[in-house]
N, C-alpha and C positions, 0 to 999 in steps of 0.2 A: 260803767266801770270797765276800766280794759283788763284784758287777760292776757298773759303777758305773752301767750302764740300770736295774738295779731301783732301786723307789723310796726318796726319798733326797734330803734336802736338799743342795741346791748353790750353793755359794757363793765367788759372781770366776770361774765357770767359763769359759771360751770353751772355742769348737773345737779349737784350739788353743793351747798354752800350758800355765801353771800351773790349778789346781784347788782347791778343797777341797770337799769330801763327808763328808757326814755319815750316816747312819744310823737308822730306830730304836730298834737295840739298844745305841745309844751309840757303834757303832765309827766310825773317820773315817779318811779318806785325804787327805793334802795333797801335793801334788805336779804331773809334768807330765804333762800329760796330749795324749792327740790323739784327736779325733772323739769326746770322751766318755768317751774309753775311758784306763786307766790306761796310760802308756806314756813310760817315758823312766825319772828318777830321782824316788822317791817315799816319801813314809813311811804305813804304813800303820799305826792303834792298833785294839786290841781291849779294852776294858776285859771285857767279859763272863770273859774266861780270861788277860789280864793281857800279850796277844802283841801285842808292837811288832817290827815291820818294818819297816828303810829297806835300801832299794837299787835297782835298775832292775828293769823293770817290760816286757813286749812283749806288746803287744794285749792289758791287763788282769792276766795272769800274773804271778809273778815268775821272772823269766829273768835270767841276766847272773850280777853280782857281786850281794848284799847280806848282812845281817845279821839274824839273827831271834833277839827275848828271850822267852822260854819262862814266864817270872814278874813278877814285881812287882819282888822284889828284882836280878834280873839275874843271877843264878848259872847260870841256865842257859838257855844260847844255842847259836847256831849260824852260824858268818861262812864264807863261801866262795860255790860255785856252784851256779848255781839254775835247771835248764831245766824249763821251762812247770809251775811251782811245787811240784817238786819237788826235793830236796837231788841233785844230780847233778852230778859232776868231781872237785875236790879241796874240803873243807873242812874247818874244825876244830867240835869240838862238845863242849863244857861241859858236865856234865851238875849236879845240884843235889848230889851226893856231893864233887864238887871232881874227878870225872874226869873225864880229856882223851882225847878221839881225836881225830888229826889223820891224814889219809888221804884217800881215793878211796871218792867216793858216786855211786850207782845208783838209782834207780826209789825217790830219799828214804831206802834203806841202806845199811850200810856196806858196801862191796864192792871189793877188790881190795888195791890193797897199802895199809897201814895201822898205826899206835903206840896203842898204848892206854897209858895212864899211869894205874896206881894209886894214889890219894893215900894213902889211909889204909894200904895195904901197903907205900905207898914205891916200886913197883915197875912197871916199865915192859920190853912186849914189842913188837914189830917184826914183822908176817908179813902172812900174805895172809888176805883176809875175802871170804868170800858169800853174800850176803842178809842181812847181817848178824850172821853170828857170825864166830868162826875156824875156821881149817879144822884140820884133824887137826892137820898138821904143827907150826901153832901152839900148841896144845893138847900136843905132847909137848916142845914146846920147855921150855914152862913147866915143865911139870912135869920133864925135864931139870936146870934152873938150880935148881928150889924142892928137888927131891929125888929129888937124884941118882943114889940107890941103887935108887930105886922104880920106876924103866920096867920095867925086865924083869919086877918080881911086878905090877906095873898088867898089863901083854901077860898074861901066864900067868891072871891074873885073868881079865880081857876075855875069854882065850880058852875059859876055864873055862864063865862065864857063859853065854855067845853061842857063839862058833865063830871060829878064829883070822882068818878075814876080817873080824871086825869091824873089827880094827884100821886095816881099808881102808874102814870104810862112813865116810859123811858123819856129822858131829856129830848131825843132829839124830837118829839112827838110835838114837844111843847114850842121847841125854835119856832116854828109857823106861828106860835101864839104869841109869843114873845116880840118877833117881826110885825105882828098886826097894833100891839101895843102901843111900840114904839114909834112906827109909823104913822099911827092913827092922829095925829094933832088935833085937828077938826072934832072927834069925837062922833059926828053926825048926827042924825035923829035914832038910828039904830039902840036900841033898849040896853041891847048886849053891850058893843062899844062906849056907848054914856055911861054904864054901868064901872066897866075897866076907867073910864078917865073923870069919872067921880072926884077923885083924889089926886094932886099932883103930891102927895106924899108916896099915895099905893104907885104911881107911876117910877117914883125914885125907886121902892122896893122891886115892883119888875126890872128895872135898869140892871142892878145889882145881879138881880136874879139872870138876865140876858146874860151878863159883861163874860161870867164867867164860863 
């Protein structure tokens, strides 16, 4: 992101006031500005990667409330809160699939309580997120609602795999499990791996379980 001291056509700027700034790479900022510096309500374009932002702006940053489009077409955005131009507080985010998270962001991810809305599943969950995934709990939710009969051989599974604590370790703990799953076609001779591909049923429930 540029600051509006590097070089950089300007134009109607005062100290004070409104601004516009241009760029050599094409991008431009219009708005208010104080000592130079981007500050107040402002829209900022990027033709290089196709990123328009308007919203408030403090000491160059964007901070406050605004709005950011991720494309050309506008499918995928991001409207809410924004400290020192990072996605942080509450907002909602669009993505180019037609999915919605509306929720609580951190350090620009998702984090804390938060809906994920699946469009092309139709389906929509409610839980708490860190660092941007879901947490366990959310993760057995789903899979609860999607297939009710499969927590318990999911646990028994899991516990096969790994060791019955997994069911307490953090998501990403489990990615490596989930990748060997998935990957595993073959199933081999291994006790372990026959055991996870027993079932192309419990394979649909790890899927699920991966996707998200």
């Amino acid at each position: 992101h540029h600051h509006i001291g590097t070089p950089g056509k300007v134009h109607h700027a005062s100290p004070m006031g409104q601004g516009t700034y241009t760029w050599p790479d094409g991008s431009s900022y219009t708005g208010e500005v104080y000592n130079g510096i981007r500050h107040g309500i402002g829209t900022y374009k990027c033709p290089k990667n196709n990123e328009f932002y308007r919203g408030q702006w403090n000491q160059g940053k964007r901070h406050g409330k605004g709005t950011v489009y991720y494309n050309e077409d506008k499918t995928s955005w991001y409207k809410g809160d924004w400290v020192k131009n990072n996605r942080e507080g509450w907002g909602v985010r669009c993505y180019p699939s037609g999915n919605i998270y509306s929720g609580d962001w951190k350090n620009d991810l998702r984090h804390g309580e938060g809906a994920m809305k699946w469009l092309k599943q139709g389906q929509e969950y409610v839980g708490t997120w860190q660092d941007g995934v879901q947490s366990m709990l959310f993760y057995f939710l789903i899979l609860s609602v999607s297939y009710p009969n499969a927590v318990s051989d999911l646990i028994n599974v899991i516990s096969v795999v790994i060791d019955v604590r997994s069911i307490l370790y953090p998501w990403r703990s489990l990615q490596l499990l989930c990748k060997m799953v998935m990957d595993n076609n073959n199933c081999g001779t291994n006790s372990r791996s026959s055991t996870v591909c027993t079932s192309l049923y419990l394979s649909n429930v790890f899927s699920v379980f991966c996707q998200r």
